[in-house]
LUMTORBA-974440 format. One record per residue (C-alpha): residue number from 1; residue in three letters; y, x, z. Coordinates in steps of 0.25 Angstrom, whole numbers, plus 2048, in hexadecimal, padded with zeros to 3 digits. Example, Ala and Ser with C-alpha at 12.3 -4.5 7.8 and 13.67 -1.06 7.14 Angstrom:
SITE loti vexti  py  px  pz
SITE    1   ALA 7EE 831 81F
SITE    2   SER 7FC 837 81D
END
This chain:
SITE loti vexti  py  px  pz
SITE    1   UNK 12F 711 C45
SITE    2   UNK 13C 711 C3D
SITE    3   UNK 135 704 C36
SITE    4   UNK 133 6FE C43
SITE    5   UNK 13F 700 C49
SITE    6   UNK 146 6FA C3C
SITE    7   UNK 13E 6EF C3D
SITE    8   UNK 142 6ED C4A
SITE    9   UNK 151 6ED C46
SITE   10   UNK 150 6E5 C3A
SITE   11   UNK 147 6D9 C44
SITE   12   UNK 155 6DA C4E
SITE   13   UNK 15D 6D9 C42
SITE   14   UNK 157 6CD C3E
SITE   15   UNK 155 6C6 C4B
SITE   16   UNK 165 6C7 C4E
SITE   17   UNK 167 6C0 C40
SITE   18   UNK 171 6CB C3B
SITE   19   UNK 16F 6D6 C30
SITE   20   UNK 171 6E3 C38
SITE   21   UNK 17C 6EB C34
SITE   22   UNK 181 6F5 C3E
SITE   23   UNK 18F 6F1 C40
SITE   24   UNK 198 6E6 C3C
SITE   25   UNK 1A2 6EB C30
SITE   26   UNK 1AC 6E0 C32
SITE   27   UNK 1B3 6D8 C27
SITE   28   UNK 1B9 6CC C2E
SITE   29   UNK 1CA 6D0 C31
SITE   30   UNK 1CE 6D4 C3E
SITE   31   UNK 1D3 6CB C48
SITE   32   UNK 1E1 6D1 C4B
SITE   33   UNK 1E9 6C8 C53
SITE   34   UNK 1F5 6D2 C56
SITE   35   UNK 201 6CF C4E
SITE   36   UNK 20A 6DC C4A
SITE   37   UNK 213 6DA C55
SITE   38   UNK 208 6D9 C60
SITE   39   UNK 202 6E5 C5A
SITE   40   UNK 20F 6EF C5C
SITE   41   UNK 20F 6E9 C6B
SITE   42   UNK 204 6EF C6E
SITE   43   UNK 204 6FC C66
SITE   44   UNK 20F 6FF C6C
SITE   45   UNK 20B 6FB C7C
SITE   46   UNK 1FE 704 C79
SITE   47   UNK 207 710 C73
SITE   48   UNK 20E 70D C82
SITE   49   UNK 204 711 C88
SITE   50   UNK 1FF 71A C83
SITE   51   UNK 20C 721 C82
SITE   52   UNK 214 71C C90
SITE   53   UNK 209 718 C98
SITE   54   UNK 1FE 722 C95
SITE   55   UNK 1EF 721 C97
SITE   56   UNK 1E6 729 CA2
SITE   57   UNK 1DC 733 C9F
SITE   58   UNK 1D6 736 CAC
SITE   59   UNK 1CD 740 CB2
SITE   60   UNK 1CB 748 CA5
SITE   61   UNK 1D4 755 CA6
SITE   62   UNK 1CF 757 C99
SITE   63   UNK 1D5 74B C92
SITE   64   UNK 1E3 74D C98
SITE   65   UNK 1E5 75C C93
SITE   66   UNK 1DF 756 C84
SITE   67   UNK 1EA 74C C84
SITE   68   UNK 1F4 757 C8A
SITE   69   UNK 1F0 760 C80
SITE   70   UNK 1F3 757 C74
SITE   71   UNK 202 753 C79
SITE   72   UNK 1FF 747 C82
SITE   73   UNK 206 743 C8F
SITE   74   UNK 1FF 744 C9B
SITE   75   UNK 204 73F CA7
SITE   76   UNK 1F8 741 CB1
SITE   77   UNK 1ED 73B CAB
SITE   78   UNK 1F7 732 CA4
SITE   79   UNK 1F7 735 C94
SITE   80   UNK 202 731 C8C
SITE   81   UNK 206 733 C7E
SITE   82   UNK 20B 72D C71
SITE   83   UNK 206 723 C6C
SITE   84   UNK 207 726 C5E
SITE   85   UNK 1FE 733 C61
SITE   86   UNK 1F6 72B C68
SITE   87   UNK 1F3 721 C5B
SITE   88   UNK 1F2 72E C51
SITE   89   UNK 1E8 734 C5B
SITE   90   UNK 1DF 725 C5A
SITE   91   UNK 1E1 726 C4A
SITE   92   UNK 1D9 731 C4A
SITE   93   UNK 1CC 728 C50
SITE   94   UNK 1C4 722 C42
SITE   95   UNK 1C8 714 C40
SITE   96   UNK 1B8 714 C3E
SITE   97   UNK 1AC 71B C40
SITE   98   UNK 19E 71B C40
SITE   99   UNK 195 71E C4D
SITE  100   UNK 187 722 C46
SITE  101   UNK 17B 71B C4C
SITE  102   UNK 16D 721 C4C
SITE  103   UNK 169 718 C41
SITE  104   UNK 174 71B C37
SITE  105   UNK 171 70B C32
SITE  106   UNK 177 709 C40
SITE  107   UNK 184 710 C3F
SITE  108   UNK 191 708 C43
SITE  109   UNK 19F 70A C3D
SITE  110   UNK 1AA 708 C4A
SITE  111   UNK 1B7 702 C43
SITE  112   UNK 1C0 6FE C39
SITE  113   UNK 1B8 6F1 C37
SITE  114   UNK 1AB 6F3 C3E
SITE  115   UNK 1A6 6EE C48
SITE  116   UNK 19A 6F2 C50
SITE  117   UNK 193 6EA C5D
SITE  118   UNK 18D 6EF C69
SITE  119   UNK 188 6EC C76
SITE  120   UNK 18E 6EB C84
SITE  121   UNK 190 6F7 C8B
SITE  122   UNK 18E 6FC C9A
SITE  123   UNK 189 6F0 CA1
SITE  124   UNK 181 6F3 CAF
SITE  125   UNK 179 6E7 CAE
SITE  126   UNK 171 6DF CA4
SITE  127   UNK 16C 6D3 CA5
SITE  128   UNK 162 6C7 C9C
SITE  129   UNK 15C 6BB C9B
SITE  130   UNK 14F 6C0 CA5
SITE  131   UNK 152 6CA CAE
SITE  132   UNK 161 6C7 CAF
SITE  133   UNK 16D 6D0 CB5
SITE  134   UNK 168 6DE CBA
SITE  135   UNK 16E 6ED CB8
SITE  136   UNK 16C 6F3 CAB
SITE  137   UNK 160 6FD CA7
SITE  138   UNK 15A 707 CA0
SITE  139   UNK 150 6FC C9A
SITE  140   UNK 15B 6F1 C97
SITE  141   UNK 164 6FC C91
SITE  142   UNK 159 700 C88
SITE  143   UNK 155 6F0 C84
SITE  144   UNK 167 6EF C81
SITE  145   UNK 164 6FB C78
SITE  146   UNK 15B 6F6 C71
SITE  147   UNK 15F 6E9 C70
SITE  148   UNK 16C 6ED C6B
SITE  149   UNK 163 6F6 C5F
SITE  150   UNK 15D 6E9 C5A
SITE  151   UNK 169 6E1 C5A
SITE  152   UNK 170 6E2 C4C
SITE  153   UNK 17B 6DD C51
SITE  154   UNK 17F 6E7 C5B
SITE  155   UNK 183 6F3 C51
SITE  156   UNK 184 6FD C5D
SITE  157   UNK 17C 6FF C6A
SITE  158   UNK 188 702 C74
SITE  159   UNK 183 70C C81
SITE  160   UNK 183 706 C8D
SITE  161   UNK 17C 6F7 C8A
SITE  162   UNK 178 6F7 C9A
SITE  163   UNK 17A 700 CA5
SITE  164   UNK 16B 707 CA6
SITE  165   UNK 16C 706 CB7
SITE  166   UNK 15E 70D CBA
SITE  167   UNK 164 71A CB1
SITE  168   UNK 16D 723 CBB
SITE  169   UNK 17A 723 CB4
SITE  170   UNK 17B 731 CB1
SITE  171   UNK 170 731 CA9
SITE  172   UNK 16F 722 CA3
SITE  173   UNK 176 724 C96
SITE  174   UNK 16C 72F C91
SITE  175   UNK 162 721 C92
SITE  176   UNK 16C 719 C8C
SITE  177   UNK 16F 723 C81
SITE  178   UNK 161 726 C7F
SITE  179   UNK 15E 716 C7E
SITE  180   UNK 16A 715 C73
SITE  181   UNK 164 720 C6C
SITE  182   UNK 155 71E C6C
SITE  183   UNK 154 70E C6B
SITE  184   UNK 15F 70B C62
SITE  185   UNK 166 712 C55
SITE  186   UNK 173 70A C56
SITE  187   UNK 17F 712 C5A
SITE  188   UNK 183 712 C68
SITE  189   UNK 18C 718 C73
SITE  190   UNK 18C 724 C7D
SITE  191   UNK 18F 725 C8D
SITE  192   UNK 19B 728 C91
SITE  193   UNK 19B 727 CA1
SITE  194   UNK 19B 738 CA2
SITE  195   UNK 19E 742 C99
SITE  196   UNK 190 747 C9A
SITE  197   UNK 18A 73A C94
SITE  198   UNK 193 739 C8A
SITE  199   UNK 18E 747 C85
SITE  200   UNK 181 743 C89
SITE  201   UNK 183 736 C7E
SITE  202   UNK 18B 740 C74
SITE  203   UNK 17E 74A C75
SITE  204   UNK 173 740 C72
SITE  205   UNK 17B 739 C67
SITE  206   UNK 179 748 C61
SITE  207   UNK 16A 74A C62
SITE  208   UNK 16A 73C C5C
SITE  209   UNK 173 73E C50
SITE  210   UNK 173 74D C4E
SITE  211   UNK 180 756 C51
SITE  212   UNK 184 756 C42
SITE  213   UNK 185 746 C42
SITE  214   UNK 18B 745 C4F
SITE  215   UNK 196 74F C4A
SITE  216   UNK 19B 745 C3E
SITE  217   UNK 197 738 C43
SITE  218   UNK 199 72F C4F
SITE  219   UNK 18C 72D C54
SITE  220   UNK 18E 728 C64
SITE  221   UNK 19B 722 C6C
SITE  222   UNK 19F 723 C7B
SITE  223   UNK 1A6 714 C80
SITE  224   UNK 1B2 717 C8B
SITE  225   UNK 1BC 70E C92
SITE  226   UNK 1C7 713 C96
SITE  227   UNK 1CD 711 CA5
SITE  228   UNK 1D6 706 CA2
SITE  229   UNK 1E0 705 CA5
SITE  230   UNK 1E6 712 C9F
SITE  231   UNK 1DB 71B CA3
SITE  232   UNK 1D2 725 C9C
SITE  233   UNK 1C9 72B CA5
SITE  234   UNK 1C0 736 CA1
SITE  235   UNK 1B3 72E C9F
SITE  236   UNK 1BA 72B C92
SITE  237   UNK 1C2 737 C8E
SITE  238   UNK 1B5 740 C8F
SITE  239   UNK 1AB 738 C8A
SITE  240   UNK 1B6 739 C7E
SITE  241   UNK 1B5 748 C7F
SITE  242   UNK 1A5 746 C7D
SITE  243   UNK 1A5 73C C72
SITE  244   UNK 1B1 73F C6A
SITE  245   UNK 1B2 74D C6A
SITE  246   UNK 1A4 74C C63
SITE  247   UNK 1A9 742 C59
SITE  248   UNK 1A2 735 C60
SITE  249   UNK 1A8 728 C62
SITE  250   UNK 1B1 723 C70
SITE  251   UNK 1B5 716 C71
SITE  252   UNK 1BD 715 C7C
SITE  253   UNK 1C1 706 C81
SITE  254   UNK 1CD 701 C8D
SITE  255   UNK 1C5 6F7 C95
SITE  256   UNK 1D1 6EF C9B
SITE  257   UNK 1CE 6E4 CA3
SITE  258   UNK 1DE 6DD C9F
SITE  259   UNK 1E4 6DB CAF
SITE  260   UNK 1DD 6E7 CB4
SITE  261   UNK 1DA 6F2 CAC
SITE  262   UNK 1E7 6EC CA1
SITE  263   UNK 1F1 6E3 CA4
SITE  264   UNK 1EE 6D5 CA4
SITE  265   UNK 1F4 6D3 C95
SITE  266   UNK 1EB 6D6 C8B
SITE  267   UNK 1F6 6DB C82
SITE  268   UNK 1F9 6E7 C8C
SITE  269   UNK 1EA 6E9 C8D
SITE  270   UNK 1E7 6E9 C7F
SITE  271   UNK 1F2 6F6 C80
SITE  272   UNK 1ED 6FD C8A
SITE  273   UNK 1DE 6FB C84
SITE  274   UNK 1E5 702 C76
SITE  275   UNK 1EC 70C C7E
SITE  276   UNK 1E0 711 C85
SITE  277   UNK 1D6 711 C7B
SITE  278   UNK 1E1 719 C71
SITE  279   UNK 1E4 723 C7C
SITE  280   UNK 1D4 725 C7B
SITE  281   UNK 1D3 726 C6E
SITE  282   UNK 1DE 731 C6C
SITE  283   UNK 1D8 737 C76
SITE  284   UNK 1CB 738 C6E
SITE  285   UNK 1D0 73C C62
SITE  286   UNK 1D7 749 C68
SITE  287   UNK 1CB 74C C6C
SITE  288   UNK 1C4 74B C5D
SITE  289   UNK 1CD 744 C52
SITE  290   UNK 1C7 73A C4C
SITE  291   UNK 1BB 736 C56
SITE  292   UNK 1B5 729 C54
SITE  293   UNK 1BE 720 C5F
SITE  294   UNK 1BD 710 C62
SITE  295   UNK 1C8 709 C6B
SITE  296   UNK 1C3 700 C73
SITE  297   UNK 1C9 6F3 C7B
SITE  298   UNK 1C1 6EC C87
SITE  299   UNK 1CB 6E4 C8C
SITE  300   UNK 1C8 6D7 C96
SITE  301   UNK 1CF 6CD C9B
SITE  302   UNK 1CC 6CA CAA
SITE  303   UNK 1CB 6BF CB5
SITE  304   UNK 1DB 6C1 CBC
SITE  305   UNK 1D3 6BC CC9
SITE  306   UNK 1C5 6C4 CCA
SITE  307   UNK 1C7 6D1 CC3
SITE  308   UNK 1BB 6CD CBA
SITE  309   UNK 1BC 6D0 CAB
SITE  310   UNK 1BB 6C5 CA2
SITE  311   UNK 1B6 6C4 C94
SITE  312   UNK 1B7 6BD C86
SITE  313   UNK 1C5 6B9 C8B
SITE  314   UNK 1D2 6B7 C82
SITE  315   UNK 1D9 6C3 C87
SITE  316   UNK 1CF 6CF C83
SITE  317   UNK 1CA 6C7 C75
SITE  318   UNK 1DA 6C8 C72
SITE  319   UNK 1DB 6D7 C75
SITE  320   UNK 1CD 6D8 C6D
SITE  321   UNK 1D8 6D6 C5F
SITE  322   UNK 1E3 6DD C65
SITE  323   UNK 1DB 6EA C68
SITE  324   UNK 1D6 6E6 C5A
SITE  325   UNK 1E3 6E9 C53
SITE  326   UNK 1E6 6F2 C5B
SITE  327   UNK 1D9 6FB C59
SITE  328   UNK 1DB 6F9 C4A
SITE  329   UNK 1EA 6FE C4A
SITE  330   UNK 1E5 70A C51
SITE  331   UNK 1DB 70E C47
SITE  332   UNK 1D0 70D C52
SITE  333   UNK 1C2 707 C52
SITE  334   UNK 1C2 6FC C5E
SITE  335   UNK 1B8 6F9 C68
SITE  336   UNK 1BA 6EC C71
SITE  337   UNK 1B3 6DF C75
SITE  338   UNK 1A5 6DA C75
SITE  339   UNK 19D 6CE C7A
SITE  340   UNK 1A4 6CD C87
SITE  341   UNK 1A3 6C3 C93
SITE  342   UNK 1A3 6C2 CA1
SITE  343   UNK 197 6BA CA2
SITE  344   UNK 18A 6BE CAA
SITE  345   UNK 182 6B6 CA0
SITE  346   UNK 182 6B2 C91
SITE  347   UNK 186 6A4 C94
SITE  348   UNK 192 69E C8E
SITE  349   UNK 19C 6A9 C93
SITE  350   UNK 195 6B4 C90
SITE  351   UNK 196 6AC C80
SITE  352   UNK 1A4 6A8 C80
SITE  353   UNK 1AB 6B7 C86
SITE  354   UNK 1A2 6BE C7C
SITE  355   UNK 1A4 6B7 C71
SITE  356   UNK 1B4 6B6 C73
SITE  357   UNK 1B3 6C5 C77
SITE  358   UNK 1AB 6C9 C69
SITE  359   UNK 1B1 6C0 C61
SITE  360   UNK 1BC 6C6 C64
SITE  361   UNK 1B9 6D5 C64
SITE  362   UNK 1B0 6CF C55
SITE  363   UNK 1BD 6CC C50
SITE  364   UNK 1C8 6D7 C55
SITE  365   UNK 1BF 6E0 C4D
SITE  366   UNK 1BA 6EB C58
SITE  367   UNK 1B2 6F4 C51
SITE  368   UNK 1A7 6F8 C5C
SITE  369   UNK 1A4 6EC C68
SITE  370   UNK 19D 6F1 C73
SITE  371   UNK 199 6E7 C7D
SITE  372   UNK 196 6DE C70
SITE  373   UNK 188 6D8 C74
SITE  374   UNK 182 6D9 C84
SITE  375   UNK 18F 6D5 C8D
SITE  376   UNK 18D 6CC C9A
SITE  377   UNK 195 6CC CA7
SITE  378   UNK 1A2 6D4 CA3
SITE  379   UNK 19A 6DF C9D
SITE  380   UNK 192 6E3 CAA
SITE  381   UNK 185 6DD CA4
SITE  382   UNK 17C 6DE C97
SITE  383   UNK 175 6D1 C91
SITE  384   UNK 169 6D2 C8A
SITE  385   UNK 16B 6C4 C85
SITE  386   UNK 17A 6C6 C84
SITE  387   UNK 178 6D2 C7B
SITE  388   UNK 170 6C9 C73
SITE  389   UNK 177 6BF C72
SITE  390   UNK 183 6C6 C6F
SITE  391   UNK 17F 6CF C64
SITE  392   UNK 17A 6C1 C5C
SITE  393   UNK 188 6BD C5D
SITE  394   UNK 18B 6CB C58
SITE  395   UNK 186 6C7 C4B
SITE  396   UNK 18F 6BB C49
SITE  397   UNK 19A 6C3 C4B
SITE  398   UNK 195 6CF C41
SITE  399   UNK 192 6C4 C37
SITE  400   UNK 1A2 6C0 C39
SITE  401   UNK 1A8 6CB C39
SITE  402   UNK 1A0 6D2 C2B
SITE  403   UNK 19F 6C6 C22
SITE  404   UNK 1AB 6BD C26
SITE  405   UNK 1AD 6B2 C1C
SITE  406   UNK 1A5 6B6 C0F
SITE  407   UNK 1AC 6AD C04
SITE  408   UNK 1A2 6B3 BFA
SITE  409   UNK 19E 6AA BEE
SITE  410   UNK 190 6A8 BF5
SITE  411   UNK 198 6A4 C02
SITE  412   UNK 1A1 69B BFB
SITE  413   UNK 193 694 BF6
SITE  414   UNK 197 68C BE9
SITE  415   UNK 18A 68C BE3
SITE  416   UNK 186 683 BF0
SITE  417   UNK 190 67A BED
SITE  418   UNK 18B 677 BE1
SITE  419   UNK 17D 674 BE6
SITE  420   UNK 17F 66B BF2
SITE  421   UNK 186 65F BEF
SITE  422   UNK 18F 658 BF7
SITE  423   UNK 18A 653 C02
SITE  424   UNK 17D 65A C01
SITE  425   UNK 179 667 C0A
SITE  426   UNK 17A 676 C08
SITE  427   UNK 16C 67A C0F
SITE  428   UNK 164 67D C04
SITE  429   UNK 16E 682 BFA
SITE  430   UNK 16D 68E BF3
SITE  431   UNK 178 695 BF8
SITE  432   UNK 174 691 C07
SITE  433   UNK 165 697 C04
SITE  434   UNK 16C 6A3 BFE
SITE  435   UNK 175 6A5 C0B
SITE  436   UNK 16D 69E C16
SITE  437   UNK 167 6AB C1D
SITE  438   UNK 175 6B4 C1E
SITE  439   UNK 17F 6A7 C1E
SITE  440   UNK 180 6A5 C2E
SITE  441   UNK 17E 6AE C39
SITE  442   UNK 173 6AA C42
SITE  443   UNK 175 6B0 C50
SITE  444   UNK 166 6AE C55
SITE  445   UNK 169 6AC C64
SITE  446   UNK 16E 69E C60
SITE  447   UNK 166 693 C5F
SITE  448   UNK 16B 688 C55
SITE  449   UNK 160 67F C55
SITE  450   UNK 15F 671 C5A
SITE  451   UNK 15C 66D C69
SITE  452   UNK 14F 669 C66
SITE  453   UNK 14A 677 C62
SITE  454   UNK 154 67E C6C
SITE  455   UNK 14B 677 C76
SITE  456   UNK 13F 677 C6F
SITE  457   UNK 140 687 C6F
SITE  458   UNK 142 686 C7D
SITE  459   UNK 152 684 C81
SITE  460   UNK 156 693 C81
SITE  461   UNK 164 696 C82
SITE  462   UNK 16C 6A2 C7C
SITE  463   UNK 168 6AB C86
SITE  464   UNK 158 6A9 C87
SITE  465   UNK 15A 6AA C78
SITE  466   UNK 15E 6B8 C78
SITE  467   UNK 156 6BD C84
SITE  468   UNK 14A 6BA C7B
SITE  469   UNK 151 6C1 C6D
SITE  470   UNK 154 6CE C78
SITE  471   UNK 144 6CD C7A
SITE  472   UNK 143 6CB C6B
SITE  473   UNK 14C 6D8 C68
SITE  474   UNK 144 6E0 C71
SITE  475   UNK 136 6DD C70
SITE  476   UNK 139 6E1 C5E
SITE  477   UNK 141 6EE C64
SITE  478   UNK 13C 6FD C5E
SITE  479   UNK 145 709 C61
SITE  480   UNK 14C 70F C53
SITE  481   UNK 146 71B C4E
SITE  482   UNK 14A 729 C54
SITE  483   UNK 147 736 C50
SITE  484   UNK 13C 73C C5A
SITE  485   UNK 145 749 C5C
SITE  486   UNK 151 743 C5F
SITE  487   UNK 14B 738 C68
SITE  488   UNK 146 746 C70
SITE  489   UNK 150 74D C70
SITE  490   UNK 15A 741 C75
SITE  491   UNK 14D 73F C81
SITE  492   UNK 14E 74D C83
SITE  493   UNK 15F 74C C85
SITE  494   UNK 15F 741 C8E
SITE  495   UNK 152 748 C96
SITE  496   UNK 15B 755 C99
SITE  497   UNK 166 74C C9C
SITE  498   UNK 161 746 CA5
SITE  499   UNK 15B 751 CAC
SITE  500   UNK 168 757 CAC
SITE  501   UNK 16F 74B CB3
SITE  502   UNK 16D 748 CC2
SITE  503   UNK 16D 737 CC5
SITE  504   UNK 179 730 CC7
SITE  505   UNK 179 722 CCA
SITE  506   UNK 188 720 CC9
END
């Protein structure tokens, strides 16, 4: 079995044209487009409102008298405090850590120069080339899982890939857990809608790992938003108390459409996203010092006349190297962007946005990208060719960011110089059959070839293309190996659980 599913791994490996590694350690400089003056701006209209304005912590009794307790202002649910406490409180966050996979060769370093890519996250509806737009399910979600296990450039499964519809929501994320835990061995992430869920996610993360490991190491995460604008309601402060009292991983993301849930300026926006997320992040950290944390910043622009959010636009891939800076000044891991687009389709839109949109997130250095592969239709829907097709791009931008401009002797080729004369061709010289197999990236979904044989293979377009390599990628699938014990004893968890658990469609 552990042969077979290798197998399996190394054939996915090589049909994406990549050498696996399980997350991109960055060597290209960041793009940091703040000046100093800039920079003191807005520190200083984040330290405003954190300290003049305040931030909400709603319904969670609990989280005011913590704050209380350690000194803060509290206003109602309004909590306000000093900003410099507030930035000694985040220093305590690692600049980097690592969240442990179930096969340690898949463990992913979060910060300082890392970056690690994974899927789109909470759409209802899925959609491909055959079958076309239809609610997510338990079938679809487990065809995402494991398409996201073979793909080696996808360092990190995410959680919610679709919304699994035929699974009653209070009991859907024991399914989802399970498929993460039993068809893939790449890290992933845990429920956070209910308190419940996210023990429920924190308890199977233990049968998996053991109670020793889990205690040192960072083996699962819980992904919140917060309320914007200026709200942190108690979906996020207790899933916190679940995750980080146990030493795991929260990262904890503003998603501020700029003119409704932020002001319209995307400098103001930028501040309140820092604001937010640090208020969070203290929070956490008075909770345990020192447990893993990653800011996080979703912010959109929007249509002025429809309401409808908008993608891949100037505005967000600008606040994409502020936050950047920003998260870098703060000492704290940074989670933003993705492969983002309005468009219902992968057609010239959906390209253009998500290129822009990871281009940008690619560049201001953000250490874990969720949404990265999968996105159609402003995040409400999951493309199976668009997850393809994105995570083929990913490799391009993995090949950027780790290798750069190599100006090695080899690179600057003067041996090939001195066997091609002028005029002549460098095809078969020996440097070019020394390099020709790692010189380029070869994204596979392209086709390069002349018309005749674009027609002669039948005309398909990009789309058609990746419908057949989701077919491909499925048929070669075999589930990692698991320990027999720890598969039953997680069967057994979700089996009581759900007995325990009456149905709840809402």
């Amino acid at each position: 079995m552990a042969r077979r599913a290798r197998a399996a791994r190394n054939r996915a490996d090589a049909a994406a044209g990549v050498a696996a590694s399980p997350y991109v350690r960055r060597s290209l400089p960041f793009f940091d487009v703040l000046d100093g003056e800039q920079i003191e701006k807005l520190e200083a209209q984040v330290d405003w409102i954190i300290q003049d304005v305040g931030i909400a912590f709603r319904d969670d009794p609990e989280a005011l008298e913590l704050w209380r307790s350690e000194g803060a202002k509290i206003d109602g649910d309004i909590v306000r405090a000093p900003s410099d406490w507030i930035r000694a409180l985040c220093a305590k966050a690692p600049r980097e850590f690592t969240q442990l996979a179930r096969n340690r060769a898949r463990s992913v370093t979060i910060g300082g120069t890392n970056q690690v890519f994974a899927p789109i996250y909470g759409a209802p509806f899925v959609r491909d080339l055959e079958k076309g737009r239809r609610y997510g399910d338990m079938d679809a979600f487990r065809e995402l899982v494991r398409l996201t296990y073979l793909h080696p450039n996808l360092h990190h499964s995410g959680f919610v890939t679709c919304e699994p519809c035929d699974v009653p929501v209070s009991k859907r994320h024991l399914d989802m857990l399970m498929a993460h835990m039993t068809l893939s061995d790449k890290p992933h992430l845990g429920a956070i809608t209910e308190m419940s869920r996210a023990q429920d996610s924190v308890d199977m993360a233990e049968i998996v790992f053991g109670r020793a490991v889990m205690d040192e190491n960072c083996v699962i995460m819980g992904n919140v938003n917060t309320n914007s604008p200026l709200l942190v309601d108690k979906v996020v402060t207790e899933a916190a108390r679940v995750y980080s009292t146990r030493g795991q991983g929260m990262i904890v993301v503003p998603f501020i459409l700029s003119g409704a849930m932020g002001p319209v300026s995307t400098a103001a926006s930028v501040a309140q996203a820092m604001a937010e997320a640090m208020m969070v992040c203290a929070y956490v950290q008075l909770l345990r010092p020192g447990a893993p944390f990653v800011l996080g910043n979703f912010l959109s622009s929007m249509s002025l006349k429809s309401g409808a959010p908008t993608f891949g636009m100037p505005e967000p891939v600008v606040s994409n190297y502020a936050i950047g800076q920003l998260a870098r000044r703060a000492g704290l891991p940074l989670r933003c962007g993705g492969s983002l687009t309005a468009s219902k389709i992968e057609d010239a839109q959906a390209a253009y946005e998500s290129a822009d949109s990871m281009h940008s997130t690619m560049l201001a250095g953000a250490n874990f990208v969720l949404h990265s592969a999968g996105w159609l239709e402003g995040g409400l829907c999951t493309g199976f060719e668009k997850l393809i097709m994105d995570a083929d791009r990913l490799g391009g931008y993995q090949k950027v960011l780790t290798q750069g401009l190599d100006v090695s002797e080899d690179a600057l080729a003067r041996d090939a110089y001195g066997e091609v004369e002028a005029g002549g061709h460098f095809l078969g010289c020996g440097h070019t059959m020394r390099n020709y197999q790692t010189a380029f990236y070869e994204p596979k979904l392209s086709d390069s070839e002349n018309v005749e044989s674009w027609e002669e293979a039948g005309s398909q377009d990009m789309r058609v293309r990746a419908n057949a390599r989701v077919k491909d990628m499925l048929a070669q699938y075999e589930p990692p190996p698991m320990e027999e014990a720890t598969r039953e004893a997680l069967e057994a968890y979700v089996a009581k659980r759900k007995e325990e658990l009456p149905d709840a469609w809402y």
